[in-house]
VEXLUM-751952 format. One record per residue (C-alpha): y, x, z; chain. Coordinates in nm, 4 decimals. Example, Ala and Ser with C-alpha at 12.3 -4.5 7.8 and 13.67 -1.06 7.14 Angstrom:
BEGIN
PT         y         x         z  c
PT   -0.4500    1.2300    0.7800  A
PT   -0.1060    1.3670    0.7140  A
//
This chain:
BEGIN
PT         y         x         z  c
PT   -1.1867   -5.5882    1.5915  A
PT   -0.8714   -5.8212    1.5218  A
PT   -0.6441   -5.6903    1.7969  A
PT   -0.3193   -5.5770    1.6691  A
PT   -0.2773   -5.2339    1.9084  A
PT   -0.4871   -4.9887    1.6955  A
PT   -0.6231   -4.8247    2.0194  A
PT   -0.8549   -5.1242    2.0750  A
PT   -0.9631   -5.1792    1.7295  A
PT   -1.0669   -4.7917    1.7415  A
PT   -1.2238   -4.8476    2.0381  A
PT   -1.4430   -5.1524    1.8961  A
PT   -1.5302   -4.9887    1.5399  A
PT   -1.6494   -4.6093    1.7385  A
PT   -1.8265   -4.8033    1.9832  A
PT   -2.0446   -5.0212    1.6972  A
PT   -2.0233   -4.6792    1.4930  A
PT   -2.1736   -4.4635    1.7776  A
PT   -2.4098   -4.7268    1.8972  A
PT   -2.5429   -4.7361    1.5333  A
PT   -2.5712   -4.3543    1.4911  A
PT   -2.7667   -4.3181    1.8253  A
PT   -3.0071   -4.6179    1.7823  A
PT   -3.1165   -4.4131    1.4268  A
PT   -3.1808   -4.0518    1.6576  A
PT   -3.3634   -4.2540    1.9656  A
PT   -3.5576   -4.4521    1.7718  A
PT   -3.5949   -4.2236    1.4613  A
PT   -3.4544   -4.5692    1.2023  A
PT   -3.4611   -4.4534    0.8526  A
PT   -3.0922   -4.4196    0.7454  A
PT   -3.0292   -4.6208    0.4288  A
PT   -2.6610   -4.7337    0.4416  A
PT   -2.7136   -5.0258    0.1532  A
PT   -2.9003   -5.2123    0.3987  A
PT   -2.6905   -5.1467    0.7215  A
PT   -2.4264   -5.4508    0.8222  A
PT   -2.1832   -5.4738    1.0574  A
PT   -2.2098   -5.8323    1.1700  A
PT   -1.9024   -6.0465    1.2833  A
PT   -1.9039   -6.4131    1.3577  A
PT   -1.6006   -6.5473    1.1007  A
PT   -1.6145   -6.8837    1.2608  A
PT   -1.3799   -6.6949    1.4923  A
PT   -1.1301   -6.5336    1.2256  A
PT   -1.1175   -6.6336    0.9009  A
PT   -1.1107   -6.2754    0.7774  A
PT   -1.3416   -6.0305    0.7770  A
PT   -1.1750   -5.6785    0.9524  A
PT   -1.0786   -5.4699    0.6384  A
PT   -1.1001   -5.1170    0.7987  A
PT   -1.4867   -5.1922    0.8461  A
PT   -1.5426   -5.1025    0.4768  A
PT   -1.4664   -4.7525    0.5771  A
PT   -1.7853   -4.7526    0.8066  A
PT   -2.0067   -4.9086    0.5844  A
PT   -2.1196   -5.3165    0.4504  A
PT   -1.9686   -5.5750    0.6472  A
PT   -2.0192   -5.9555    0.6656  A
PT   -2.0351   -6.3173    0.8231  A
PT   -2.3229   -6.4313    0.6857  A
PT   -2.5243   -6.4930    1.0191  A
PT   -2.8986   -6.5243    0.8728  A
PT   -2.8687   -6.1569    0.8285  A
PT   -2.9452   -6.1541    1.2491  A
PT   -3.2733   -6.3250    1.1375  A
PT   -3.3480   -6.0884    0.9154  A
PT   -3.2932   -5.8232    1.0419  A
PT   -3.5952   -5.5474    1.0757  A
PT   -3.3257   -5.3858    1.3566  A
PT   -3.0537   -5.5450    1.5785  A
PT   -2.8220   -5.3001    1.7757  A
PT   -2.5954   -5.3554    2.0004  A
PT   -2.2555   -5.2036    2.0717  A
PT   -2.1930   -5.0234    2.3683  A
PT   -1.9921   -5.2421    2.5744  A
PT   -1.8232   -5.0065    2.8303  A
PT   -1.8234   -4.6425    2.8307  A
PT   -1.6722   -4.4266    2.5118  A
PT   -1.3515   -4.4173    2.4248  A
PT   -1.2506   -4.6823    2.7512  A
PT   -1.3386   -4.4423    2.9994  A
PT   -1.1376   -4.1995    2.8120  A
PT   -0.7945   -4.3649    2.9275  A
PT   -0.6818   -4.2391    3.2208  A
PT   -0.9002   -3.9320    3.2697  A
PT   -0.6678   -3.6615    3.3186  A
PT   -0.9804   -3.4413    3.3874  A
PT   -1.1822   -3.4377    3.0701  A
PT   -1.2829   -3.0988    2.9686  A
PT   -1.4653   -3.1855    2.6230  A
PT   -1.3065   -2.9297    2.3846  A
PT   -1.4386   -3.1918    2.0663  A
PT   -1.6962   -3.3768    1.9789  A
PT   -1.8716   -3.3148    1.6365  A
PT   -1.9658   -3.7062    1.6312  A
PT   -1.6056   -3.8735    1.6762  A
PT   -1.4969   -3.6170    1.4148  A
PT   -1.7271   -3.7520    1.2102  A
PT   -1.6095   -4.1065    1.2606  A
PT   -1.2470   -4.0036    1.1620  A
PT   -1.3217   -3.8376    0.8803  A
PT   -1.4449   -4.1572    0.7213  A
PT   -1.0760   -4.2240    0.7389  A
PT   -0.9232   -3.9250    0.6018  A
PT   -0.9450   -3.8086    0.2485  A
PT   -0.9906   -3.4396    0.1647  A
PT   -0.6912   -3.3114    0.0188  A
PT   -0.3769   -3.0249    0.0239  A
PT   -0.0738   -3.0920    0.2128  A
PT    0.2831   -3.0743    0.0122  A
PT    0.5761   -2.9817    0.2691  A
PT    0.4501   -3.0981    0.6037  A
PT    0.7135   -3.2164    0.7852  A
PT    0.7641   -3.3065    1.2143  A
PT    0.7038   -3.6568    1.2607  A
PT    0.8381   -3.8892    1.5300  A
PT    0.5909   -4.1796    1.5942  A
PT    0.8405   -4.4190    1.6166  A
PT    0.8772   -4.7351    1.9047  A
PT    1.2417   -4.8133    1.8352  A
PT    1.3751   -5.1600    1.7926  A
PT    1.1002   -5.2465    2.0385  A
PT    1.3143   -5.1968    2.3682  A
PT    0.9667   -5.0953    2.5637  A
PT    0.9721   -4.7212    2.5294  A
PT    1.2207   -4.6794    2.3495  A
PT    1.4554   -4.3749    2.2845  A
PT    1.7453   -4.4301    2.4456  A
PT    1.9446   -4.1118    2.3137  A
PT    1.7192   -4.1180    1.9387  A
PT    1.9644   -3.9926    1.7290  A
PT    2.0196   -3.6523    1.9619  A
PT    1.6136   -3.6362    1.9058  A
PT    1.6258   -3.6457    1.5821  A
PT    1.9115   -3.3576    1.5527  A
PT    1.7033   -3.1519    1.7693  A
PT    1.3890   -3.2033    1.5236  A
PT    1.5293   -3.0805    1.2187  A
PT    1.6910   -2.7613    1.4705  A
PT    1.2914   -2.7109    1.4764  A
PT    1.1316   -2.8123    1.1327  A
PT    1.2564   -2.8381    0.7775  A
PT    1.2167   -3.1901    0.7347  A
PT    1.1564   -3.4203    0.9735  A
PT    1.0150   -3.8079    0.9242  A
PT    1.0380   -4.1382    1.1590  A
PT    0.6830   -4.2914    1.1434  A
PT    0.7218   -4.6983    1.1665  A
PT    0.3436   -4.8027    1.2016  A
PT    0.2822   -5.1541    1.2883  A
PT   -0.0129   -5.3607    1.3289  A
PT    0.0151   -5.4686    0.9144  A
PT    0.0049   -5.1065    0.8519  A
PT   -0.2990   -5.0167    0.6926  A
PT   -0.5282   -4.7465    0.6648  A
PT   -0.4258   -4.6115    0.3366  A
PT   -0.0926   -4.6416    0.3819  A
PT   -0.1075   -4.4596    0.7439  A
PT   -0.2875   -4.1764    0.5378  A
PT    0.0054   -4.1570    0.3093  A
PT    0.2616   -4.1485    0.5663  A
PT    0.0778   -3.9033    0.7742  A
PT   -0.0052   -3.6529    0.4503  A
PT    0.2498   -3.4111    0.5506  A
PT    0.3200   -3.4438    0.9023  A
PT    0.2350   -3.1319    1.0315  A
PT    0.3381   -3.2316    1.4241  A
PT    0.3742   -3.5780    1.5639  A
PT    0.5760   -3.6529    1.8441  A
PT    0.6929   -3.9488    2.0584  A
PT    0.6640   -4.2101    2.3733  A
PT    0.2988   -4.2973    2.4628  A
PT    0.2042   -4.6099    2.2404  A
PT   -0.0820   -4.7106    2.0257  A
PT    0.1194   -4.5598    1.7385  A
PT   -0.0477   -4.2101    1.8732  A
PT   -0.4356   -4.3380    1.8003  A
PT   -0.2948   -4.2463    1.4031  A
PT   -0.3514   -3.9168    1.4691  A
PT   -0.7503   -4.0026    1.3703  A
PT   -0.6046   -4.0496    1.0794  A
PT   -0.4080   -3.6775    1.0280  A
PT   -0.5183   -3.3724    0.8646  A
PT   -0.6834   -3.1156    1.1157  A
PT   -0.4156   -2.8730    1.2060  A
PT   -0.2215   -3.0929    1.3040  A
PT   -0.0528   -3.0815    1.6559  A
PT    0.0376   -3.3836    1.8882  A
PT    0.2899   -3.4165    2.1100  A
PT    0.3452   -3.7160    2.3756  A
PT    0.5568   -3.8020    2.5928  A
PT    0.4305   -3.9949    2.8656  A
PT    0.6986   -4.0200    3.1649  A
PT    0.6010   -4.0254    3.5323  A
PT    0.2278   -4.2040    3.4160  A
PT   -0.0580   -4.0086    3.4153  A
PT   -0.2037   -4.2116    3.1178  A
PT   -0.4773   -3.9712    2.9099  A
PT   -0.5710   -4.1935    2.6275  A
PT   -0.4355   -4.0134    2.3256  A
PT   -0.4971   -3.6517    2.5133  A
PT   -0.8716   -3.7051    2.5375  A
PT   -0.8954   -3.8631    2.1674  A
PT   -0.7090   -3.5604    2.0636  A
PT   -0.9811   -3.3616    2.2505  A
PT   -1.2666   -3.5236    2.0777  A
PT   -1.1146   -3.4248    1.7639  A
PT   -1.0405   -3.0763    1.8205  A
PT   -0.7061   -3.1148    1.7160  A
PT   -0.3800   -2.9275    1.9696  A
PT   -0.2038   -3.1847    2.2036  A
PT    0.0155   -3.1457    2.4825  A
PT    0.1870   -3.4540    2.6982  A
PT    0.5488   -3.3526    2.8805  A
PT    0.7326   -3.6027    3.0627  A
PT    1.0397   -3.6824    2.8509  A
PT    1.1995   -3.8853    3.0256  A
PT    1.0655   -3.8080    3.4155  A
PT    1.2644   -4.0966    3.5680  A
PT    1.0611   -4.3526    3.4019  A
PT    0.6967   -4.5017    3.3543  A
PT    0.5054   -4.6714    3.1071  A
PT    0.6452   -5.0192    3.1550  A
PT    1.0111   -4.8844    3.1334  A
PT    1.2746   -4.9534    2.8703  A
PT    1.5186   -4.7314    2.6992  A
PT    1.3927   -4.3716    2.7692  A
PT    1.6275   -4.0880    2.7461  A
PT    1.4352   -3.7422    2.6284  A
PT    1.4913   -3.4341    2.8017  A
PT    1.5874   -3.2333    2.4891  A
PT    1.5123   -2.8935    2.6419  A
PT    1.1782   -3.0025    2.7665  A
PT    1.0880   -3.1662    2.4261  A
PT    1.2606   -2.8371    2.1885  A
PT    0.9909   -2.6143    2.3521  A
PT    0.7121   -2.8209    2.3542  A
PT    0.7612   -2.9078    1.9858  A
PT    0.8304   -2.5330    1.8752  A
PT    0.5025   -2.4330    2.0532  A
PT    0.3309   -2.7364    1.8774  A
PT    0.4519   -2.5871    1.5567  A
PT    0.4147   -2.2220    1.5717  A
PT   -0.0030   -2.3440    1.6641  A
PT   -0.0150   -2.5460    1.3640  A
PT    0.1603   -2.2922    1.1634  A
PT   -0.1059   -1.9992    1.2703  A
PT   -0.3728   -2.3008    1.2433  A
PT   -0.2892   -2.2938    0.8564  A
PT   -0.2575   -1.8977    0.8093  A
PT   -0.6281   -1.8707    0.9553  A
PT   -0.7602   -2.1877    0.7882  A
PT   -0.5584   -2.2111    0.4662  A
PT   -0.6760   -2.5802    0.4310  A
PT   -0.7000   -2.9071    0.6093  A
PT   -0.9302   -3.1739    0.5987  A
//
């Protein structure tokens, strides 16, 4: 629940979430959130996790495991881990992990929405080798366009800010794309992810119903590979289909989340 790369914390608060939600329909547990905790031993960190409070009560104080009329356990495998490299998965959503991210997301009308590049540079791992073309090519394509620098201090509030009006995001396969549980539905995704196969951020994507699409970018390189430089045809025609879907998205909706 510490870790730094928001893909595992997500992966540890839906997996307590889910466990939580499925213990109440097996075993038929009355649902009164003012006496649900989320239990974490702070003899470990000195903090509790403050995203918890967006799932409901949570605390230290370890004589609530003695009295407590219920004890459930997280699933400890399955979920969103299996989800990682699974090129396969056919699940067009799932009602319950859009649940779980709208606990996140605040109901509200975009301003402008903008493109947005999820952002890895300075970080020599994945980064853009050829950025600024990338960005020149971006705002060919949309009216405004934004470079998203999310870090691990980043917090949930302020990633719902920055994300408001992005109406597409697009960059290099990183944790930086497990914000887009925190976007407006409508919103389309765009990764690249090189010669890797890696389906993490496709299948969360999935679950949430939202429109994602992974090109190469940069074909000659793989995951572990620095200083990627982006096809700029490849990545103009992805990112104008990724907007004319959330553009007709709107039209037909007229709202987001």
């Amino acid at each position: 629940p510490h870790n730094e790369n928001l893909w595992h914390r997500m992966i540890s608060q839906y997996g307590s979430w889910a466990s939580l939600q499925v213990a109440r329909l097996r075993y038929s547990l009355r649902s009164t959130d003012d006496r649900t905790f989320f239990y974490f031993p702070c003899d470990v960190h000195a903090a509790l996790p403050p995203e918890w409070i967006k799932l409901g009560n949570a605390s230290c104080d370890s004589s609530l495991l003695r009295r407590a009329d219920v004890l459930v356990s997280p699933f400890s495998d399955g979920l969103l881990w299996d989800l990682a490299w699974d090129m396969d998965f056919r699940c067009p959503h799932s009602e319950m992990f859009r649940t779980f991210a709208s606990l996140f997301s605040e109901r509200s009308l975009p301003r402008n929405p903008v493109g947005c590049f999820v952002s890895r540079q300075g970080r020599g791992l994945r980064e853009v080798a050829n950025f600024r073309e990338v960005l020149a090519m971006m705002n060919e394509i949309f009216p405004r366009v934004r470079e998203l620098k999310l870090t691990s201090s980043t917090t949930n509030e302020e990633t719902l800010d920055v994300l408001y009006e992005c109406r597409v995001l697009f960059g290099v396969h990183g944790a930086g794309f497990m914000n887009s549980v925190f976007a407006r539905p409508g919103v389309a995704v765009v990764e690249m992810i090189g010669k890797s196969e890696a389906a993490y951020f496709r299948n969360v994507n999935m679950l949430l119903g939202q429109y994602y699409e992974s090109i190469r970018g940069d074909a000659t390189k793989d995951l572990k590979d620095e200083y990627w430089t982006v096809d700029l045809g490849e990545a103009r025609e992805a990112l104008w289909r990724a907007r004319n879907y959330a553009e007709e998205w709107f039209r037909e909706n007229g709202y987001w989340r």
